[in-house]
N, C-alpha and C positions, 0 to 999 in steps of 0.2 A: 494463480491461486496461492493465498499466502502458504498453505501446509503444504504444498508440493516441495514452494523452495525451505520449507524449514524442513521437507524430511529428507532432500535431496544434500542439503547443509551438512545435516547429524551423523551424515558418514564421516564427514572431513575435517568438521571444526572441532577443535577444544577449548573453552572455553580459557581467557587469560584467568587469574588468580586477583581480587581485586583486595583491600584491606576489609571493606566493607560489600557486602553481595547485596545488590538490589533485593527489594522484599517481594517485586512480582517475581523472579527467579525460583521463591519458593511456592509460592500460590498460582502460577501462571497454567492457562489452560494444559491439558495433559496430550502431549502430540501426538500419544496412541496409550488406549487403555486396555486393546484387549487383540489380539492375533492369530486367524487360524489358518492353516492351509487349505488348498483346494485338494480332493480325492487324487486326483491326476498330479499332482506337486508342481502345477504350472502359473499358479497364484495366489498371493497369499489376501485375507479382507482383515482390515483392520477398523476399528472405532477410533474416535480421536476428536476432543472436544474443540468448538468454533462458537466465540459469543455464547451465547446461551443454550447452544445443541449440543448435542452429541450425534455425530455424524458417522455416515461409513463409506469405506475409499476401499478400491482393489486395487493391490500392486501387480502387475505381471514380472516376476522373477526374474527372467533371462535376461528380459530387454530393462530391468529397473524403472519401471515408467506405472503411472498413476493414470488405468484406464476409465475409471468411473469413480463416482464423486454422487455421493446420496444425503442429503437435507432434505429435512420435512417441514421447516419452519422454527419460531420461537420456542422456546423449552422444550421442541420435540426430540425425545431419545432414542436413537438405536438401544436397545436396554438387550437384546442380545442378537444372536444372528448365529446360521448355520448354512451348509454346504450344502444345497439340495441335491445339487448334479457338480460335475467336472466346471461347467461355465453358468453355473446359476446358485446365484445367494438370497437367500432367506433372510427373511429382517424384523424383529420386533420390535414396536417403535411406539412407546406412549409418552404422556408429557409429566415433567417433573419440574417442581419449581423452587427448591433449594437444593442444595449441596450435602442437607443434613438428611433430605426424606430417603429412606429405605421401601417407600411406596408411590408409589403412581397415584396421578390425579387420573380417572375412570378409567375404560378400555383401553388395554392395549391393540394396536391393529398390528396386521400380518402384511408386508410386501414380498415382493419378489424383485430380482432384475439380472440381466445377463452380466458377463465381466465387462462388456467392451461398455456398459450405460444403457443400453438398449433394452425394450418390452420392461418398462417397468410398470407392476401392477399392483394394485390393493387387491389381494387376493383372500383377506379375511376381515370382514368391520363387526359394529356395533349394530347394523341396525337391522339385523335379524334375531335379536336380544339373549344373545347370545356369547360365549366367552371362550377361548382356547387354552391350551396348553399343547405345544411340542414334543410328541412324545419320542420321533428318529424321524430322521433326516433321510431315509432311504437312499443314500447317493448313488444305490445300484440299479435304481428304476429314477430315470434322468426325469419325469414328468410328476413325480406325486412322493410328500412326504406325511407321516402320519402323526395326527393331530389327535386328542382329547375334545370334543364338544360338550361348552356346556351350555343348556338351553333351558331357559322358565319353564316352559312345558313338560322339563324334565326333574323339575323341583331343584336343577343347578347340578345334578348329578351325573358326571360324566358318561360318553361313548365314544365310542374308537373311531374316526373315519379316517378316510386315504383322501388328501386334500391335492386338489392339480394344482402346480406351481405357475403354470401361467394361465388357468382360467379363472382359477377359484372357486371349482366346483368339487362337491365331497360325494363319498358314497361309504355308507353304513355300513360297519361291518359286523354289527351285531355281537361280539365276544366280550361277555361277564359274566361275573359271580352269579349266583343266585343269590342277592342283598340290596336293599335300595338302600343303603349308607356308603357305598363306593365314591371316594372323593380324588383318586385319582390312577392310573394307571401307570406302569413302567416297561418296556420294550427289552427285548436282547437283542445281540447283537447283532441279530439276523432282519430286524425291524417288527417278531411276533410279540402279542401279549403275552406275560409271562407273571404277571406279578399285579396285584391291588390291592391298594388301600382302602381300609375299610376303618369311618368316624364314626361311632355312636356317639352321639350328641346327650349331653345332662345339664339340668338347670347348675349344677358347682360344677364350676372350670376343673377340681379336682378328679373330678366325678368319669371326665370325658376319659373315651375308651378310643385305643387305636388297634387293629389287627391286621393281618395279613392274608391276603389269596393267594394260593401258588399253583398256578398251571402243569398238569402233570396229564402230559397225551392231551387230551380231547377234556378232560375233567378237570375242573376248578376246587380248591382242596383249601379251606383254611388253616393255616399252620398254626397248631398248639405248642404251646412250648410250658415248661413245666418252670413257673416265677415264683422268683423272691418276691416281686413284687404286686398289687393290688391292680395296676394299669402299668404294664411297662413301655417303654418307647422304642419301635423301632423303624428303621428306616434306610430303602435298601443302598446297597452301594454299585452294583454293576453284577456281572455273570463272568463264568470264566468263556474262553475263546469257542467251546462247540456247546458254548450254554447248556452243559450236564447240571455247573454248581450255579448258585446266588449266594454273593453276599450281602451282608447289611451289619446295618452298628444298632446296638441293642444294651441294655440294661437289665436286663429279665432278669438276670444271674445274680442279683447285687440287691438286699435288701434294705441298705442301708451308704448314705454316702459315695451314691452310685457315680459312673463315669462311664461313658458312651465304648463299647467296646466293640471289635468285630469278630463278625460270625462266619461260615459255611455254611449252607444249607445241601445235602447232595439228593437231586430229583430221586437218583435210580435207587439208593438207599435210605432215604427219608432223615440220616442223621446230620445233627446241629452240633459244628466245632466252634470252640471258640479259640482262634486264632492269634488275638493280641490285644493288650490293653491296656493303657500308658499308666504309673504308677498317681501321677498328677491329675490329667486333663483327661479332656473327652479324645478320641481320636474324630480329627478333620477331614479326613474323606479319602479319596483313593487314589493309589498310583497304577495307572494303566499301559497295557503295551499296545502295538498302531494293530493287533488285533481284536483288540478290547477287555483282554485280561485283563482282572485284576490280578496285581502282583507284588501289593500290599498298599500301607498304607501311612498317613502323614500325622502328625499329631506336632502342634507347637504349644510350647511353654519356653520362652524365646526364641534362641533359632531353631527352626523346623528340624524333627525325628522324622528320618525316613526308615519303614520295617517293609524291611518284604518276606514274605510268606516261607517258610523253611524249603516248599515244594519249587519255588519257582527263583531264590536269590542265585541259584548260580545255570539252571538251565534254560531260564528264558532269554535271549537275546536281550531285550528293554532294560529287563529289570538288572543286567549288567551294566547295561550302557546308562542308567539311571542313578546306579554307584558311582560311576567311573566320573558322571558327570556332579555331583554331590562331592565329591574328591578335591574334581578340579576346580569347583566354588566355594573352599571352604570358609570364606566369609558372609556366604549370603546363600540365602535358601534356592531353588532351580524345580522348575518343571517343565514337562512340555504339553503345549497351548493344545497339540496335535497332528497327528502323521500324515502323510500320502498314504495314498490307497495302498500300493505296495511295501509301505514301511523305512523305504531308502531316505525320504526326506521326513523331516518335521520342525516343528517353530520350539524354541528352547526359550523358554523365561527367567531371567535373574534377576532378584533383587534380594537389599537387605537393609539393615539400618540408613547404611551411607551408602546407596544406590537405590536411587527411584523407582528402577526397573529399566531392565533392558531386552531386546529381543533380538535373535540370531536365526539364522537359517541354518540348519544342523544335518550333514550329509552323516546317514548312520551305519554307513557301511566302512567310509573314510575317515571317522572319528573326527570331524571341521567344522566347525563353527564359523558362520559369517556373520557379522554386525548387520542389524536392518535396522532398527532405531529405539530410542531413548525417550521415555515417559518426560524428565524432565532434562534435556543433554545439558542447560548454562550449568547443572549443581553438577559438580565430581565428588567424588570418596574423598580428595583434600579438604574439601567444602566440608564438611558434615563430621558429625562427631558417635563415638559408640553409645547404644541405648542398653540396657542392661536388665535382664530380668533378675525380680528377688523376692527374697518370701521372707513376709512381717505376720508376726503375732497379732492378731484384734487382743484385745481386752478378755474374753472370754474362752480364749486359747485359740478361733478357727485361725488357720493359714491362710493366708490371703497372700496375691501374686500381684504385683504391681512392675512397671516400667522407668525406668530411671535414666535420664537423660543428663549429663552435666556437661557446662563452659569447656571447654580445650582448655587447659593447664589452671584450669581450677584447684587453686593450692589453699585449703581448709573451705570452713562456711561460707556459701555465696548466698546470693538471696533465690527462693525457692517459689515457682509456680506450680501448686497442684491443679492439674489437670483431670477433671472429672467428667468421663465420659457420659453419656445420655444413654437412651432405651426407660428406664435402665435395665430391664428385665434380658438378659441371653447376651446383649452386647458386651463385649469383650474389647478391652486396649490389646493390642497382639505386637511381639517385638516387630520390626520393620520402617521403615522409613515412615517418619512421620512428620509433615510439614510444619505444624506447630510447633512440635517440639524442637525441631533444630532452628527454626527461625529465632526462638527464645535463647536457644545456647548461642546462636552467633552474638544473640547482645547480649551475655552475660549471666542467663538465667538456667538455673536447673529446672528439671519440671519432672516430677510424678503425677502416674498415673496408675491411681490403684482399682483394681478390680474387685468392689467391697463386694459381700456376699449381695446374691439377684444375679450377678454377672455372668456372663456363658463360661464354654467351656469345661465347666468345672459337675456336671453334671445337674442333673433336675435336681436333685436335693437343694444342691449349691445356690440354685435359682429358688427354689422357694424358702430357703431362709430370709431372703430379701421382701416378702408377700408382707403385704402392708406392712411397711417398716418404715415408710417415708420419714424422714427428720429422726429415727431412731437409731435400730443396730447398722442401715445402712449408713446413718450419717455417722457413728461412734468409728467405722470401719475407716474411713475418709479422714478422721481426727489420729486415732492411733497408726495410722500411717503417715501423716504430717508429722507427729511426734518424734516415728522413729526416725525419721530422715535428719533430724535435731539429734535425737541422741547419740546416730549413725555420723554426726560430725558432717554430715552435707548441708544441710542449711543451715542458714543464718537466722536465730529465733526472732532477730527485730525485723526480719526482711521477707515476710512470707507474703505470698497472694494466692487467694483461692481464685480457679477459673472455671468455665464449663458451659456445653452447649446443649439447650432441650433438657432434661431431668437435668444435665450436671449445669443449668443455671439457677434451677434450683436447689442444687447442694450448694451453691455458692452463698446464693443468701441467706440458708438456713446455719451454713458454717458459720456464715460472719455474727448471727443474732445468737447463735449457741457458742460460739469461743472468739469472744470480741481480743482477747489477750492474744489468739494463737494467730488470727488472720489480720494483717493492717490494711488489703485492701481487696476488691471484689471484682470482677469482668462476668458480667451474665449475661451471655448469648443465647438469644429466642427462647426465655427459658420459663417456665410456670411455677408462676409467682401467687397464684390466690388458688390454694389445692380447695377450698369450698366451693369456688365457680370450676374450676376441673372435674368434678366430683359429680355434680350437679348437669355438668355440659356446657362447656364453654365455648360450643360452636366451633369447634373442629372434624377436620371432616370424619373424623371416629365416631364424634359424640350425635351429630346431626343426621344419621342414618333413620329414613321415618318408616322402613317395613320392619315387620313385628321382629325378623332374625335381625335385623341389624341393630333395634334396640333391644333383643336381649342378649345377643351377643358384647354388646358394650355394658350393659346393668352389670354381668358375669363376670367381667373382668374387672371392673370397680369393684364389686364384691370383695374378690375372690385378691386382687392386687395391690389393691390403695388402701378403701376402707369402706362397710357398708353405710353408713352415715356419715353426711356432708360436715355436720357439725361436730364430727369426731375428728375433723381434721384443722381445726384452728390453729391449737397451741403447736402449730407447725408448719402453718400456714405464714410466710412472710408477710405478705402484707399485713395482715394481721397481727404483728411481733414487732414493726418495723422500728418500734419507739425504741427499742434494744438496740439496734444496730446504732455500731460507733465508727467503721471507718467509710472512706468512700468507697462509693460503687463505680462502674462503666456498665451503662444499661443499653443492649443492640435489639435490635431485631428487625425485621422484616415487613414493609407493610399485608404483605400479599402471602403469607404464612398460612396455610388452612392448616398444619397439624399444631401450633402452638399459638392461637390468635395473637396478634399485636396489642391485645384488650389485658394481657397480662401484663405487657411492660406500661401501658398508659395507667393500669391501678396499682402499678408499684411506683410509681412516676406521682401519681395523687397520693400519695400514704405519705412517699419522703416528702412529698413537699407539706404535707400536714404537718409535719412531725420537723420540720427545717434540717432535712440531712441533706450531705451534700452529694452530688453525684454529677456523671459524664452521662452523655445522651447522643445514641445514633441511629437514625430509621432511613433505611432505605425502601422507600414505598412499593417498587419494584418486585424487591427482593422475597423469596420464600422462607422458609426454614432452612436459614444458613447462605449464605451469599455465594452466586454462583457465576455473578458477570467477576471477571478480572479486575476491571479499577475497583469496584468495590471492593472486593478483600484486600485490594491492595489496602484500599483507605480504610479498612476497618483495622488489621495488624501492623499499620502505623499510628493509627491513634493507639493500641493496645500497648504499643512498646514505649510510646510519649507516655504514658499514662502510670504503667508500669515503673519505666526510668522515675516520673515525678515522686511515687511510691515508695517503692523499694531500691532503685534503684545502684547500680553496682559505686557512683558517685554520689549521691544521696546520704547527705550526715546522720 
């Protein structure tokens, strides 16, 4: 099997130093994207993509040997997976068909299998019309882990059962609120309910209301809390070790240009601390010990802040060895994936700009890290160059946080790719290895990537500044961050290319028909190009939902995000504007796309050819939202960097 011998390899080889690095090097599937251990520390399961899958393989540690090996088929993904027992792994596995989707094409299903390959079952489907969520893994009851059901008959509204890992049979355990708006439940660390979500549903997306259950004895108790704000967010984070406290990250407290902060809640005395809350960003989630502390928490605005809790940074075990380890990486951010039962072992994560990711087997008693393998092993840190976070003024004074990547011995203006990410609503560029971006700096190109207002991180506020703002302040944000990178003496004003995938292929063309002077030329990946057929439903799979929640759950967000009228969105609509546009484009995408139809690039394809502009042209029929087979991306950022070079390029008069 080919991934045995490349994981077997990644111990041993280094890769030579070449003048120029192949372009699958950067794009090439990922030899492992995600690593946990087994309860008992005697195996560890990793994911690791093959062709169009994403597949899962168990290692047994002592002997180094790859005992099982699990594929479900074409675009089918392990999308996560847990430890149910000592020798039994849990799998969630549904299909995906680009690179760019952040969702699944329908149900996920539920497998199971031993480590040796053996009894492997569907232990949860679709066609008792029905839906799950994971709620713990019980690894101390080796036959049953405990799931959320959600069922029609139950108007989609969760219940608790205890699912058997190798029959597939559940039993009810009846424990909720008194509320039929519960959308989902959370576990401690013991495997009890302890905590629910509760959604009150309103026709304005604004409108929509989240609260909180909290389990106290035998009685279910919603927590009030006394807000700043009108609907605030919260969302819990884990329990301490004998589950007295709950944390979660919360807003309440913040009536204005909020950011995601953490809390305490303590059962026995009912009071709400707040613990910590980064002066920039929202805090990103939690740092845990192999009992399930929390023992504080992560927040990035570059490289990752780690806070641990005043109570626990010098007397928990972890939350020392979590310093110690932070310490000894300090080029690149570290976590762990997770413990053995007993805590002696765990999987150690590292990466950072100029490291893909790496994974170690981490003895925690002997302070030893051992190498187990490499997300991408042919790139080294010599390969790869520093990404840098920075903060640009918009036009109207907000602070915006952008990514900056530049050439190795880049001495004055070079020519500049912005890089514009999609969603665009909550997604966030984050520092860290980013394969675009250093494929660009190996041939000569800087690349930003700014986070205009709508972007995560930066709290709810942050994102709804962005609310119907399409071709507006979000695109003004996009523009005074190209500028400043000019003024900042990084880029070259003759030499600029706007880029971007999904929303950022449409900032691209909106850039080039709003500042023909600032962009000379365009790359639009799967991107939507006619916001009046978006607007309308463009037969994506968001827009083509035909029960009554699924069309007015998509009305709401058009409402409430783009704009309530189809024809308010012309004058900024590209194909609509197209006679504006003065440089060339490179138009991609996907035949096989259900989140951004192929029906966009063919009606921006019919406009420039109206209008006689000139452009590049590539559909992989295949392909989803964002190319997922290998050769294709190979052949997609080799045409980008031909295209590029003919452009702007660093020889280019």
């Amino acid at each position: 099997m080919r991934f045995i011998a490349v994981l077997a390899l990644c111990f041993l080889l280094t890769p030579a130093l070449a003048d120029t690095i192949p372009t699958r090097h950067f794009f090439d599937n990922a030899q492992v994207r995600n690593m946990r251990i087994a309860p008992d520390g005697e195996h560890v399961a990793f994911t690791f993509e093959l062709g169009s899958e994403v597949r899962l393989a168990v290692l047994n540690l002592d002997k180094r040997e790859v005992t099982a090996n699990f594929g479900f088929g074409d675009n089918q993904h392990v999308l996560n997976f847990w430890w149910g027992s000592d020798s039994r792994v849990v799998m969630s596995v549904g299909e995906v068909t680009g690179i760019l989707d952040t969702t699944r094409l329908g149900p996920a299903l539920l497998y199971a299998a031993n480590v040796d390959g053996s009894r492997r079952e569907q232990i949860f489907d679709d066609l008792n019309l029905a839906s799950y969520r994971v709620l713990h893994p019980l690894p101390d009851d080796p036959d049953h882990i405990l799931i959320a059901r959600y069922h029609v008959g139950d108007r989609g509204e969760p219940n608790a059962h205890r699912l058997n890992i190798y029959r597939g049979t559940t039993r009810y355990l009846g424990d909720r609120p008194n509320s039929r708006n519960i959308t989902s439940f959370i576990a401690d660390n013991d495997g009890e309910l302890r905590v629910a979500v509760e959604f009150i549903d309103a026709e304005r997306f604004e409108d929509m209301e989240f609260n909180l259950f909290l389990k106290h004895g035998e009685e279910w108790r919603r927590l009030n809390v006394d807000s700043e704000r009108p609907r605030p967010s919260i969302t819990p984070l884990g329990f301490s070790a004998d589950n007295a406290q709950v944390y979660f990250l919360s807003n309440h407290d913040m009536a204005e240009n909020d950011r995601a902060g953490a809390f305490r809640y303590d059962f026995e005395t009912s009071e709400l601390e707040l613990l910590f809350r980064h002066p920039d960003v929202d805090v990103s989630g939690a740092l845990r010990g192999h009992d399930g502390e929390v023992l504080g928490v992560f927040s990035r605005f570059g490289p990752g802040t780690y806070t641990f809790f005043d109570d626990k940074a010098e007397s928990h075990r972890d939350a020392v060895l979590l310093q110690q380890l932070a310490m000894s990486f300090p080029h690149d951010d570290v976590g762990l994936t997770s413990f053995s039962r007993d805590g002696k072992r765990a999987v150690l994560f590292v990466r950072g700009d100029r490291n893909p990711g790496q994974f170690y087997l981490f003895d925690t008693e002997n302070l030893q890290a051992e190498f187990l393998a490499a997300v991408r092993p042919e790139l080294t840190r010599e390969d790869l160059v520093p990404m840098r976070a920075v903060r640009i003024e918009a036009r109207d004074g907000l602070e915006l946080h952008a990514m900056l990547t530049v050439p190795d011995g880049a001495d004055g203006p070079v020519p500049l790719v912005v890089n514009v990410h999609g969603g665009p609503f909550g997604i966030t560029d984050h520092w860290g290895f980013n394969p675009e971006a250093q494929f660009l700096a190996h041939h000569g190109f800087a690349t930003l990537q700014v986070n205009f207002r709508g972007s995560g991180n930066r709290g709810e506020d942050f994102v709804r500044r962005g609310w119907r703002e399409w071709g507006q302040a979000k695109q003004k944000d996009i523009t005074d961050a190209t500028r400043w990178a000019i003024d900042q003496g990084i880029a070259d004003p003759e030499r600029i290319c706007i880029m971007g995938g999904s929303y950022g292929g449409y900032a691209t063309l909106k850039g080039m028909i709003k500042q023909p002077e600032l962009y000379h030329c365009g790359v639009g990946i799967v991107g939507v190009y006619d916001l009046v057929w978006f607007r309308e439903g463009d037969g994506s799979d968001f827009s083509r939902g035909r029960d009554r929640r699924s069309r007015t759950a998509f009305q709401r967000f058009m409402n409430s995000h783009v704009a309530v009228n189809a024809d308010d969105l012309k004058p900024y609509s590209p194909v609509h504007q197209i006679e504006r546009l003065q440089g060339e484009v490179f138009i991609i995408h996907g035949g096989n796309d259900v989140r951004v139809p192929v029906g966009h690039a063919e009606r921006l394809r019919t406009a420039m050819d109206r209008h006689d502009k000139p452009y590049r042209w590539m559909i992989k029929e295949e392909e989803g939202h964002g190319f997922f087979d290998v050769d294709n991306r190979v052949a997609l950022y080799d045409a980008v960097v031909e295209f590029l070079n003919d452009q702007i390029g660093p020889g280019r008069p």
